[in-house]
Every structure is written in C-alpha cells, then in structure tokens.
Predicted model as a PDB file, atoms N, CA, C, CB and O in Angstrom, pLDDT in the B-factor column:
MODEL        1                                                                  
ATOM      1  N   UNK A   1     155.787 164.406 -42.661  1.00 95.00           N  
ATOM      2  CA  UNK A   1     156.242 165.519 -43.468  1.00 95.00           C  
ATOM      3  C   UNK A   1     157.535 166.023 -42.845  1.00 95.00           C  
ATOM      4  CB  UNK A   1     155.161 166.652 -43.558  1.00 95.00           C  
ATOM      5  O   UNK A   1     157.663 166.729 -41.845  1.00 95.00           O  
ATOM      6  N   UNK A   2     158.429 165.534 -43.612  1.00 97.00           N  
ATOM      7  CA  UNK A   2     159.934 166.584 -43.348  1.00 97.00           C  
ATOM      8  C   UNK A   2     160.187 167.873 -43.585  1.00 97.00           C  
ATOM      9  CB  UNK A   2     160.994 166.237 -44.045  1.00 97.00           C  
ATOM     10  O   UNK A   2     159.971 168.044 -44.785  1.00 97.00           O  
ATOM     11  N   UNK A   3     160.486 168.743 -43.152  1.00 97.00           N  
ATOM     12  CA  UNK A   3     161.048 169.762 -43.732  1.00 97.00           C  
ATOM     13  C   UNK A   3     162.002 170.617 -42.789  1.00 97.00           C  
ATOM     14  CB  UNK A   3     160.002 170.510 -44.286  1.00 97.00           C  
ATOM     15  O   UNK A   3     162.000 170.488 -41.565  1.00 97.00           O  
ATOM     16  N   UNK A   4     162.814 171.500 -43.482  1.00 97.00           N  
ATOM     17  CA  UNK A   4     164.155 172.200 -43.138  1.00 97.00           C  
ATOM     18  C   UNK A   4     163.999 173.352 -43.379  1.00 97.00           C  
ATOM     19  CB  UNK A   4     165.331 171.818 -43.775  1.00 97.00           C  
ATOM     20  O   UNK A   4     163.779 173.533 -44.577  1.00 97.00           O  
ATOM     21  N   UNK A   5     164.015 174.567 -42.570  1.00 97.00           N  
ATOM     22  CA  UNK A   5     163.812 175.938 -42.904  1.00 97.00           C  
ATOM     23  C   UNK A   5     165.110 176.073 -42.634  1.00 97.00           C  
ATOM     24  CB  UNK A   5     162.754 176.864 -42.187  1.00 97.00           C  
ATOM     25  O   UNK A   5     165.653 175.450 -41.722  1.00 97.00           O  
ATOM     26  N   UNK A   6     165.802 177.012 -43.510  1.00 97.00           N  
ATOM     27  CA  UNK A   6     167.092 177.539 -43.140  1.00 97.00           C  
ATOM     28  C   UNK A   6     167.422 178.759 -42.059  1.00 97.00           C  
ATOM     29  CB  UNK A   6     167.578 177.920 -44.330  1.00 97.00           C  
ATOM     30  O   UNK A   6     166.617 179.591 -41.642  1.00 97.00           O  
ATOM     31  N   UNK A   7     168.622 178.652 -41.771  1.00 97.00           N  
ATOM     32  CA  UNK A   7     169.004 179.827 -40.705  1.00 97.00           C  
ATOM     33  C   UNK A   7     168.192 181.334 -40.908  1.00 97.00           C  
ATOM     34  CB  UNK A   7     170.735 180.138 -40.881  1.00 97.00           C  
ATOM     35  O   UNK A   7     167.867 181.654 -42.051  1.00 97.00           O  
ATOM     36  N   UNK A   8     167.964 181.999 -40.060  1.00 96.00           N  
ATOM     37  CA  UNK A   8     167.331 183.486 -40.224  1.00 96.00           C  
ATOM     38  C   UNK A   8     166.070 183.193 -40.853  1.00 96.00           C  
ATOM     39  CB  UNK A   8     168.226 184.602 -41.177  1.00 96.00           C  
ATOM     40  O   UNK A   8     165.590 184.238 -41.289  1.00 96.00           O  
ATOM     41  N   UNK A   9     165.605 182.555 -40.996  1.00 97.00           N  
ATOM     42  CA  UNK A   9     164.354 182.203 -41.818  1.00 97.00           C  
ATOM     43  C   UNK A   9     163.228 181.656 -41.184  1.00 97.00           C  
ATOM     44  CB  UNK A   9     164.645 181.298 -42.796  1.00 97.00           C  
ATOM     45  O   UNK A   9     163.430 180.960 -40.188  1.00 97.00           O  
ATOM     46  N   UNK A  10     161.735 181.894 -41.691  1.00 97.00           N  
ATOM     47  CA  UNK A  10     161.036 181.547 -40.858  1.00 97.00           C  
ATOM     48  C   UNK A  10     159.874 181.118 -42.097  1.00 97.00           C  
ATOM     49  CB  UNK A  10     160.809 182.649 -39.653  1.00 97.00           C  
ATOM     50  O   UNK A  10     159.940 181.614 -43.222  1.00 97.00           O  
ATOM     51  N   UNK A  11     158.740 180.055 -41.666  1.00 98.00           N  
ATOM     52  CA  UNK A  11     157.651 179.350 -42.773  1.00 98.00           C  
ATOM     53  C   UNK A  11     156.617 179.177 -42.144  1.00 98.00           C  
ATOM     54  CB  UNK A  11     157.962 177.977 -43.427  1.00 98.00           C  
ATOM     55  O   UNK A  11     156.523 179.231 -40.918  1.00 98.00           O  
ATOM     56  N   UNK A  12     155.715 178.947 -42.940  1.00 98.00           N  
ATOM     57  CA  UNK A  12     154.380 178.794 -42.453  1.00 98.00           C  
ATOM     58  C   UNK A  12     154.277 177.234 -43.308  1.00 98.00           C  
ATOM     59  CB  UNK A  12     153.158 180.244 -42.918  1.00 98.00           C  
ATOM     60  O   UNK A  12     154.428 177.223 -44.530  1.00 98.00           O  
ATOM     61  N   UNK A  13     154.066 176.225 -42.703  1.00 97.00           N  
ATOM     62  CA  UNK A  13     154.111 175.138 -42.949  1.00 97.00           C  
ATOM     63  C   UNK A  13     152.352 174.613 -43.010  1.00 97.00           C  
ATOM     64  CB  UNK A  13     155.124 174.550 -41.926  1.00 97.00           C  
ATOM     65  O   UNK A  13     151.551 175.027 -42.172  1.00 97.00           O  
ATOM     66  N   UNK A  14     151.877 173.481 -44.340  1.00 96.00           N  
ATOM     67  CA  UNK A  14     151.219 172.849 -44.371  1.00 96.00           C  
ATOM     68  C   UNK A  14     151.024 171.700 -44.171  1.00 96.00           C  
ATOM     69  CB  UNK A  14     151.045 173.032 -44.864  1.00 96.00           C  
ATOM     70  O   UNK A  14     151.128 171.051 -45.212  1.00 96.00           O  
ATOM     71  N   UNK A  15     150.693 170.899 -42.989  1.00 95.00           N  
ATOM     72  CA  UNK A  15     150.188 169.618 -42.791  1.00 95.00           C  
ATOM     73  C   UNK A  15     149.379 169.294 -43.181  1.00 95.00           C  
ATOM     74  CB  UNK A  15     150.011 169.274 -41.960  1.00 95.00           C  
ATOM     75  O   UNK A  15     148.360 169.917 -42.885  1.00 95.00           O  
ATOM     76  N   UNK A  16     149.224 167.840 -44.316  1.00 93.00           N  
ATOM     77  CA  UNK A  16     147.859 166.996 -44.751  1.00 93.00           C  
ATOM     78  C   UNK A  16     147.664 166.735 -43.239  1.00 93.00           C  
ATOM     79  CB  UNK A  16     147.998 165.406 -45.928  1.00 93.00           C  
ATOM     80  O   UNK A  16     148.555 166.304 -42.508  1.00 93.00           O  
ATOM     81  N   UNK A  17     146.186 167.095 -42.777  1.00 91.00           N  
ATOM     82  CA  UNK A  17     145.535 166.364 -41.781  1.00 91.00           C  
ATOM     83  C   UNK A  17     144.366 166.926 -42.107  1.00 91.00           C  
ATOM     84  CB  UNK A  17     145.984 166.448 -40.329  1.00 91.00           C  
ATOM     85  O   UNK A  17     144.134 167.925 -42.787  1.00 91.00           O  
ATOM     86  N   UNK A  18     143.326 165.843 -41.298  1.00 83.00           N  
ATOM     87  CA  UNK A  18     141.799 165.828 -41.599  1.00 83.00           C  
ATOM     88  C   UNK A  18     141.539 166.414 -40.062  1.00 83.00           C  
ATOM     89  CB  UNK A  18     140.982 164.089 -42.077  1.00 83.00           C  
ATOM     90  O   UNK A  18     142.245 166.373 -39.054  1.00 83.00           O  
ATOM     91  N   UNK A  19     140.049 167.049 -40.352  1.00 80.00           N  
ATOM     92  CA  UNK A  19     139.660 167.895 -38.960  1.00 80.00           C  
ATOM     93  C   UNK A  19     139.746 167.298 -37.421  1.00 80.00           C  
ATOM     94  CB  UNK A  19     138.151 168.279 -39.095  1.00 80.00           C  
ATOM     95  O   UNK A  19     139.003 166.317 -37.400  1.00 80.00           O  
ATOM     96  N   UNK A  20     140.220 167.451 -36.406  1.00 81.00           N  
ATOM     97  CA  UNK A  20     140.648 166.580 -35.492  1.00 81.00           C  
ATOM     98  C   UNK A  20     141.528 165.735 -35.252  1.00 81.00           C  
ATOM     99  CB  UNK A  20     140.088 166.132 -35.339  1.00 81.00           C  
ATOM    100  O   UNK A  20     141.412 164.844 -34.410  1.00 81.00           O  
ATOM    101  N   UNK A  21     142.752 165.973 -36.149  1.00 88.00           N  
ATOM    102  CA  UNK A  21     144.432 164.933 -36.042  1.00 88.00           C  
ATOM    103  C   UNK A  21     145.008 165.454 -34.893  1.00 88.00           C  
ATOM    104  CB  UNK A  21     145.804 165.149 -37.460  1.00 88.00           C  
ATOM    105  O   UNK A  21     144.795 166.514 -34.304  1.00 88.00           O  
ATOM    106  N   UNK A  22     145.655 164.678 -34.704  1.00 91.00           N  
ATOM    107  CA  UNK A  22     146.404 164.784 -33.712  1.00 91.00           C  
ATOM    108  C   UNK A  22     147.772 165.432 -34.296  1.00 91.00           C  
ATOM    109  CB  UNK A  22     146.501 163.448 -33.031  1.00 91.00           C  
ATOM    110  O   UNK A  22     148.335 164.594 -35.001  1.00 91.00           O  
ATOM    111  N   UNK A  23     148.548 166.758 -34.224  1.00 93.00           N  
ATOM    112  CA  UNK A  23     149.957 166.487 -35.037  1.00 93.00           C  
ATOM    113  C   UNK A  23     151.125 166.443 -33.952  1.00 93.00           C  
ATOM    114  CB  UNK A  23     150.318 167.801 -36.234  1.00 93.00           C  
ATOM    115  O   UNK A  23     151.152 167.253 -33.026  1.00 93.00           O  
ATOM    116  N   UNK A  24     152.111 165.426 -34.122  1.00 94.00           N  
ATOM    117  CA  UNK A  24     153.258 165.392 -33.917  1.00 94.00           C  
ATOM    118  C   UNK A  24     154.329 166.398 -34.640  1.00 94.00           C  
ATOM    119  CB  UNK A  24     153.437 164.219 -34.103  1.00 94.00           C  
ATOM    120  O   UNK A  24     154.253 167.167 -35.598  1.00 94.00           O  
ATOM    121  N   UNK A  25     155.417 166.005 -33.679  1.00 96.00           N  
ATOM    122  CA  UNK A  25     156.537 166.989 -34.203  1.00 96.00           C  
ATOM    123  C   UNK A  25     157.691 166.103 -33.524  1.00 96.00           C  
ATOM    124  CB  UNK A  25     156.431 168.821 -33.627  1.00 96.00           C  
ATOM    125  O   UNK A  25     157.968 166.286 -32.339  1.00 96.00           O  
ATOM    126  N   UNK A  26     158.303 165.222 -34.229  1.00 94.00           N  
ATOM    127  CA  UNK A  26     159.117 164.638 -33.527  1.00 94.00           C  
ATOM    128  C   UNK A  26     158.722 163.272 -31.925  1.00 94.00           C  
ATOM    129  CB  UNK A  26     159.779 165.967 -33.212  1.00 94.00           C  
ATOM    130  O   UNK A  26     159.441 162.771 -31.061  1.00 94.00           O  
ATOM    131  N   UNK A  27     157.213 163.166 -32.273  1.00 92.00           N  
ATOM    132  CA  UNK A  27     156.735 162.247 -31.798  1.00 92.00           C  
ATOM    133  C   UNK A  27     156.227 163.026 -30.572  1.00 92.00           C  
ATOM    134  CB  UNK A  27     157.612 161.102 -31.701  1.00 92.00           C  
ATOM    135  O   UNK A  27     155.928 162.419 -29.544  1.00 92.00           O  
ATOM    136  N   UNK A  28     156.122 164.411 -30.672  1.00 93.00           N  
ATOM    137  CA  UNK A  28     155.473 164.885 -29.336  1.00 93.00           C  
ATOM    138  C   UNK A  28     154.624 165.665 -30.009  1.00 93.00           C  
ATOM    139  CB  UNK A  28     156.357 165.647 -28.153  1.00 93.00           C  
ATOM    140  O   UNK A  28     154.572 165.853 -31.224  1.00 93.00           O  
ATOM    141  N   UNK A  29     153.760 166.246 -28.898  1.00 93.00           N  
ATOM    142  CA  UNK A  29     152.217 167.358 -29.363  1.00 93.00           C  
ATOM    143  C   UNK A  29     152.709 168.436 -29.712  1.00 93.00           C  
ATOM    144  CB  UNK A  29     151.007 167.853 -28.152  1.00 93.00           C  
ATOM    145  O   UNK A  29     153.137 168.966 -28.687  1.00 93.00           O  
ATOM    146  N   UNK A  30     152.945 169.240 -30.811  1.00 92.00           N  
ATOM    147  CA  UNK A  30     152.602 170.389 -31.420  1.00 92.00           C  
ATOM    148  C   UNK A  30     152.560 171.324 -30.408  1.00 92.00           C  
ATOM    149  CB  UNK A  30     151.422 170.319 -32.154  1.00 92.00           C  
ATOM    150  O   UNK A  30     153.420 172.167 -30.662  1.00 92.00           O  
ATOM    151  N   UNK A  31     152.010 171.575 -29.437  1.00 89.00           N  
ATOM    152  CA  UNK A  31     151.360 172.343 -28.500  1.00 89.00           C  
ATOM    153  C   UNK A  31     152.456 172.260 -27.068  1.00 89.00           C  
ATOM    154  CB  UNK A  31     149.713 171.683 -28.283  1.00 89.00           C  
ATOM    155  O   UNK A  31     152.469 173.155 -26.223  1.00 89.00           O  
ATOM    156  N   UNK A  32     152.999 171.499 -27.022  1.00 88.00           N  
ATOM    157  CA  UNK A  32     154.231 171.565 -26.287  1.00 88.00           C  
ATOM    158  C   UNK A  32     155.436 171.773 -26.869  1.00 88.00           C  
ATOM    159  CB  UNK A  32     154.390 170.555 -25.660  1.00 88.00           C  
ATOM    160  O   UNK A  32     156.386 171.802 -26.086  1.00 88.00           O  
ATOM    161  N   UNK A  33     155.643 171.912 -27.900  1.00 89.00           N  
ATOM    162  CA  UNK A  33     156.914 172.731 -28.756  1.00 89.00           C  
ATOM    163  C   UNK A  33     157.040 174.142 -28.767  1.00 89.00           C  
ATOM    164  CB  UNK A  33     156.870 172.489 -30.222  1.00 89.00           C  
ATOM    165  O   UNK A  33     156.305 174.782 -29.519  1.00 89.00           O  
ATOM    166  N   UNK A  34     157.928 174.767 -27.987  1.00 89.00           N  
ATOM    167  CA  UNK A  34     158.332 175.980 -28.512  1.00 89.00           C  
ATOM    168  C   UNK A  34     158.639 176.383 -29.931  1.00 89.00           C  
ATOM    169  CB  UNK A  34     159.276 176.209 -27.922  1.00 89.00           C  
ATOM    170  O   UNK A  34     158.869 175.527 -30.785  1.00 89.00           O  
ATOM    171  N   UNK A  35     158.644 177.577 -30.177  1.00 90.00           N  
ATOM    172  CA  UNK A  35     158.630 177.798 -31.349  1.00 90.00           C  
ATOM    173  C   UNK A  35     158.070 177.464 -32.651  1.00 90.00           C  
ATOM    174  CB  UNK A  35     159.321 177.731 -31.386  1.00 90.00           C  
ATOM    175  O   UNK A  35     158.572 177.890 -33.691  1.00 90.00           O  
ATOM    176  N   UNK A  36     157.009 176.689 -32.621  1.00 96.00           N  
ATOM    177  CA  UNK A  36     155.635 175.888 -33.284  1.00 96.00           C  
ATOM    178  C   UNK A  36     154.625 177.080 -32.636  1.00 96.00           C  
ATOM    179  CB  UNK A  36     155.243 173.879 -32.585  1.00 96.00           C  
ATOM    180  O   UNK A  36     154.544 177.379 -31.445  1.00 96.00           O  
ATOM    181  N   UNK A  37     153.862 177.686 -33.793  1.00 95.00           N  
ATOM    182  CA  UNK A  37     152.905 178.257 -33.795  1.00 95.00           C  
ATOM    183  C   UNK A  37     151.722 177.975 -34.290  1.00 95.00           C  
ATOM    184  CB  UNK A  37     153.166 179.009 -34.081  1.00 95.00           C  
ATOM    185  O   UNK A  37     151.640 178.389 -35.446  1.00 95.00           O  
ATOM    186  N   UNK A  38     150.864 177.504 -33.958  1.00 92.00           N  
ATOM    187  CA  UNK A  38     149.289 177.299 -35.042  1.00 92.00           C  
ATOM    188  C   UNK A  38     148.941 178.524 -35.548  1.00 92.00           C  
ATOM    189  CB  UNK A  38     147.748 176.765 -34.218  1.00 92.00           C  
ATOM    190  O   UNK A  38     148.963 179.660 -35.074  1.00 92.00           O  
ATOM    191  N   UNK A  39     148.572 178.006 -36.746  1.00 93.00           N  
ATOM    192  CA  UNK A  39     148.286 179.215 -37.183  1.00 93.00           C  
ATOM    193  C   UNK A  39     146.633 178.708 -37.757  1.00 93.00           C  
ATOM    194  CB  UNK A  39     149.551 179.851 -38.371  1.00 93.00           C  
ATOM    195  O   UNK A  39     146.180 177.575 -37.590  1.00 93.00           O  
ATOM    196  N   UNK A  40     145.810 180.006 -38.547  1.00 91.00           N  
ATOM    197  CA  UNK A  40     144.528 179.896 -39.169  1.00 91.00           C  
ATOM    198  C   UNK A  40     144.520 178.985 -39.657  1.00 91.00           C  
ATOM    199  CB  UNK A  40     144.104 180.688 -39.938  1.00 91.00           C  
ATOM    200  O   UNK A  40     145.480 178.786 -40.401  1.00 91.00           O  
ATOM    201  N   UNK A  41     143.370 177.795 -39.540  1.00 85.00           N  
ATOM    202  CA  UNK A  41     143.295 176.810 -40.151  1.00 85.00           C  
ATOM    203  C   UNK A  41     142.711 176.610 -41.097  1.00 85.00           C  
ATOM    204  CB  UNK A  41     143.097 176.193 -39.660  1.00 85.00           C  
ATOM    205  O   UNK A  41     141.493 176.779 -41.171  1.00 85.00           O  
ATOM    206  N   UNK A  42     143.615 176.104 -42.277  1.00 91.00           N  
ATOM    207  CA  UNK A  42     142.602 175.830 -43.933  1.00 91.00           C  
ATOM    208  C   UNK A  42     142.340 173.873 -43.890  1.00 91.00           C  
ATOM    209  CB  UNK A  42     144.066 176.453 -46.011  1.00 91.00           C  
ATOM    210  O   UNK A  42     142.781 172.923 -43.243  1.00 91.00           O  
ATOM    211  N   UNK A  43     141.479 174.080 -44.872  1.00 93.00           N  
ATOM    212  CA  UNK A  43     140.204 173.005 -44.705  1.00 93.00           C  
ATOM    213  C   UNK A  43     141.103 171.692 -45.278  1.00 93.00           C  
ATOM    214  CB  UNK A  43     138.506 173.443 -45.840  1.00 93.00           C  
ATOM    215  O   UNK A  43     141.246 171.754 -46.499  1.00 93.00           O  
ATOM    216  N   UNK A  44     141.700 170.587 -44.686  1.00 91.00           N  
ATOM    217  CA  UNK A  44     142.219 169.842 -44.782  1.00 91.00           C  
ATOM    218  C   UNK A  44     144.084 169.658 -44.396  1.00 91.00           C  
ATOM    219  CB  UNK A  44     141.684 169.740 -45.799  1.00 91.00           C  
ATOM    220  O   UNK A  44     144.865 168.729 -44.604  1.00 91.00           O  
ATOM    221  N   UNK A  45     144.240 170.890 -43.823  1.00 93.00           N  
ATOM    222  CA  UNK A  45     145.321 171.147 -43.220  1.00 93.00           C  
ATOM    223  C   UNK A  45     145.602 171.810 -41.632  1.00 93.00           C  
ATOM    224  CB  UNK A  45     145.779 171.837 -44.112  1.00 93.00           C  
ATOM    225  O   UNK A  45     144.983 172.797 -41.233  1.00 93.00           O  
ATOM    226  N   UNK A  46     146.497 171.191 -40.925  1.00 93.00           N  
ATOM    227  CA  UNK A  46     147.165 172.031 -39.982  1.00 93.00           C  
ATOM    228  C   UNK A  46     148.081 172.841 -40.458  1.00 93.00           C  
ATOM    229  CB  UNK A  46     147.728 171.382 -39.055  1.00 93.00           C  
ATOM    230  O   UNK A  46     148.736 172.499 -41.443  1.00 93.00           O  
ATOM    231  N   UNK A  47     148.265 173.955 -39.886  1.00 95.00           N  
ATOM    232  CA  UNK A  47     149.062 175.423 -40.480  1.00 95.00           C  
ATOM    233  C   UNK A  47     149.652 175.819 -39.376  1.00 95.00           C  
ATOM    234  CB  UNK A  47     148.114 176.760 -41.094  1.00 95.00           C  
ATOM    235  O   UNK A  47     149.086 176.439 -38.476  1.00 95.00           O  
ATOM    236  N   UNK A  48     150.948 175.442 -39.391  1.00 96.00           N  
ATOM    237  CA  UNK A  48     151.825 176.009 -38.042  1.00 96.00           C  
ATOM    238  C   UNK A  48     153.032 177.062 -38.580  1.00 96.00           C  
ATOM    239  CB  UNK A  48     152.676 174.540 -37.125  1.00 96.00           C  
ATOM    240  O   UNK A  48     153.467 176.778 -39.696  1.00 96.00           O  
ATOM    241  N   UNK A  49     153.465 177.927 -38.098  1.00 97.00           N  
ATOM    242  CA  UNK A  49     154.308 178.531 -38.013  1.00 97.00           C  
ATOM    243  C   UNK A  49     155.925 178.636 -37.270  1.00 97.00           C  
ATOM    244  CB  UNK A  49     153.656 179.102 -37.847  1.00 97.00           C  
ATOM    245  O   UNK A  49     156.110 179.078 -36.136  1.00 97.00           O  
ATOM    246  N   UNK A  50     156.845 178.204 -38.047  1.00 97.00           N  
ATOM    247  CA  UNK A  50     157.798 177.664 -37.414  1.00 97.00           C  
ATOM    248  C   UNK A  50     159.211 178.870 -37.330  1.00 97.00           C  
ATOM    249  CB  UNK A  50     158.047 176.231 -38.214  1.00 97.00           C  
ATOM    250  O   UNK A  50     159.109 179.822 -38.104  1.00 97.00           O  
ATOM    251  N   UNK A  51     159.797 178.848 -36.908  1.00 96.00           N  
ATOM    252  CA  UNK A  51     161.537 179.371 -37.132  1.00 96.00           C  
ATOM    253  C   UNK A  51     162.885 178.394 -37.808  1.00 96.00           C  
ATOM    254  CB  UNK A  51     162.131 179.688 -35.493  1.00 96.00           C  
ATOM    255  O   UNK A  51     162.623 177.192 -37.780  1.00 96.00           O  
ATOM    256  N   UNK A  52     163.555 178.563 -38.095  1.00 96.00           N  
ATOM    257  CA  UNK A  52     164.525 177.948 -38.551  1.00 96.00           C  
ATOM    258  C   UNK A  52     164.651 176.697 -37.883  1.00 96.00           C  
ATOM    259  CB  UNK A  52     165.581 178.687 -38.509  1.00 96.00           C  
ATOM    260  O   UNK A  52     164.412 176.683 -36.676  1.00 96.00           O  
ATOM    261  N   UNK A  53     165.015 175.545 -38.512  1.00 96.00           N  
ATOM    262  CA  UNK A  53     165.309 174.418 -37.788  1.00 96.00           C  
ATOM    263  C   UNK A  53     165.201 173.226 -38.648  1.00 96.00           C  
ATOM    264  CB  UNK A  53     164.468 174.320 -36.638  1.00 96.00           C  
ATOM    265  O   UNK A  53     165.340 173.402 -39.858  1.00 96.00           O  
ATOM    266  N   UNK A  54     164.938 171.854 -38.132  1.00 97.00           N  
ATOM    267  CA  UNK A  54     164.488 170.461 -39.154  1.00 97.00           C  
ATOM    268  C   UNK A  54     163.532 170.469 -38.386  1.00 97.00           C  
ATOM    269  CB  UNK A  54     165.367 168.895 -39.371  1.00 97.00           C  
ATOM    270  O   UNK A  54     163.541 170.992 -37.272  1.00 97.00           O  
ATOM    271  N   UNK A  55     162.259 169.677 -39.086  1.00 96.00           N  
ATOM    272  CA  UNK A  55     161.170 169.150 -38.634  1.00 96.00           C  
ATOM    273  C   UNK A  55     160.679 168.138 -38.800  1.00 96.00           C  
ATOM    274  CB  UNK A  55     160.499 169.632 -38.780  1.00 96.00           C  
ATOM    275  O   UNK A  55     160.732 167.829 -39.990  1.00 96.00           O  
ATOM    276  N   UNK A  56     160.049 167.188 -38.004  1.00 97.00           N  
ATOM    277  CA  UNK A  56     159.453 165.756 -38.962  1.00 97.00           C  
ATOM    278  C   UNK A  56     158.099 165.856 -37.982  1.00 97.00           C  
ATOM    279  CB  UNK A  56     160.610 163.791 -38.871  1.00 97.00           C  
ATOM    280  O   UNK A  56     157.990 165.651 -36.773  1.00 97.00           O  
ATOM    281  N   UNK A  57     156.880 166.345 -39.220  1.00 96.00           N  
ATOM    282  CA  UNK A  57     155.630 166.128 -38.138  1.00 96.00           C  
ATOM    283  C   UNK A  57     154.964 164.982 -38.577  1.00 96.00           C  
ATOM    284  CB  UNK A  57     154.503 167.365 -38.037  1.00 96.00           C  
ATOM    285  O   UNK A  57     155.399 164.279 -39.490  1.00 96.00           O  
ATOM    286  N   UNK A  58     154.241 164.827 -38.152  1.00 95.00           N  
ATOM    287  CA  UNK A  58     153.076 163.901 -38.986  1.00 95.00           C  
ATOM    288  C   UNK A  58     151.896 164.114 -38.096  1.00 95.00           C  
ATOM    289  CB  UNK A  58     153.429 162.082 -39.160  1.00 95.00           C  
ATOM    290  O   UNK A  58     151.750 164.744 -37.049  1.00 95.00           O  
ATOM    291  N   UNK A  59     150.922 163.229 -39.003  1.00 91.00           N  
ATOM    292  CA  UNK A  59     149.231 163.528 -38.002  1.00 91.00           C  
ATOM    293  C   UNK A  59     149.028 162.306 -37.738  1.00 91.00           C  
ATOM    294  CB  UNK A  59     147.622 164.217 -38.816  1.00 91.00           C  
ATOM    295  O   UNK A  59     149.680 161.336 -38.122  1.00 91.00           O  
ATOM    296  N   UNK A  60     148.285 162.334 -37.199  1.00 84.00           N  
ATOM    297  CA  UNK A  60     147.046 160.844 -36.416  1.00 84.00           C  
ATOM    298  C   UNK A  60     145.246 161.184 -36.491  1.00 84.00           C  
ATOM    299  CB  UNK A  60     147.405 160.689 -34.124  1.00 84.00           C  
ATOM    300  O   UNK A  60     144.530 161.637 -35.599  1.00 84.00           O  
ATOM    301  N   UNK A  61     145.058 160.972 -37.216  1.00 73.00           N  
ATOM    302  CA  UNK A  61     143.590 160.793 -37.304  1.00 73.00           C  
ATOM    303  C   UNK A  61     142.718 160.590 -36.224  1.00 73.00           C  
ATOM    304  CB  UNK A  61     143.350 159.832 -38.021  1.00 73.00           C  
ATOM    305  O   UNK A  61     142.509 159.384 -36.086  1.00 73.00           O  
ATOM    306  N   UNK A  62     142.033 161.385 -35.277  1.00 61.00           N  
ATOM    307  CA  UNK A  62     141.337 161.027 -34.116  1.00 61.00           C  
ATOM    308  C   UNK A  62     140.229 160.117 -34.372  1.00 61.00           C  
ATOM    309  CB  UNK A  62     140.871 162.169 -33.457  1.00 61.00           C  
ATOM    310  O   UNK A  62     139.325 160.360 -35.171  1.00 61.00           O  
ATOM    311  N   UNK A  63     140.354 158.798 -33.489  1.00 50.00           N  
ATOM    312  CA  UNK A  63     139.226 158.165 -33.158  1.00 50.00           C  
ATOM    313  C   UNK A  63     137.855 158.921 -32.947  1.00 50.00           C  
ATOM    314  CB  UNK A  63     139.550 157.524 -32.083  1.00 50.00           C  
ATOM    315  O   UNK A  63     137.778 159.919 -32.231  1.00 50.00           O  
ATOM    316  N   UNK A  64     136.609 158.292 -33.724  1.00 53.00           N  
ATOM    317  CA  UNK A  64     135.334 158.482 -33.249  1.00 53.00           C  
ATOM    318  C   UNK A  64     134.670 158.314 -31.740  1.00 53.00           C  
ATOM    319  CB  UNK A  64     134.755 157.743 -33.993  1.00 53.00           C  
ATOM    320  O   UNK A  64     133.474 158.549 -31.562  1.00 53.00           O  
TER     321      UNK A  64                                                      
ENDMDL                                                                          
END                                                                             
C-alpha cells in the first residue's frame, strides 16, 4: 500500500492485514519508525497513524 500525505497534514491509514501480520514500512517494522503510530485496531486491518510524508507498507502474514 502506497500512500502520500501532504505537507502540514496528518492520516490515519488502513492496512489490509489479517490478525498477526507482520507490517512493513519501507521494508522495516512499523514499530521502529518514528512518526508511525498504531492506532485501535479494526478487524482485518492495521491502523497506524502517520504525519506528512510517502509511504510504502505492506504486511506478511505470520506463520502458524
């Protein structure tokens, strides 16, 4: 998932992922990105909270 928030601006972004993905952000963990926020999670999505910038996340499906 690409996306571009513009200058001064800030989003609450939806990731397709299933319960337990792994999400990237440029090929690193979510959780080591500044300015990446998790937010409340709805049922088939990661919900992060971002600031202005480009993004390219994607998920990984955790092994059983």
């Amino acid at each position: 998932l690409n996306v571009t928030i513009p200058p001064n601006t800030t989003a609450t972004v939806y990731i397709p992922a299933g319960k337990g993905a792994s999400i990237l952000e440029s090929g690193k963990p979510i959780e080591s990105e500044p300015g990446i926020k998790a937010a409340e999670p709805v049922p088939g999505y990661a919900v992060v909270n971002v600031g202005s910038g480009v993004y390219h996340f994607s998920a990984a499906a955790s092994l059983p």
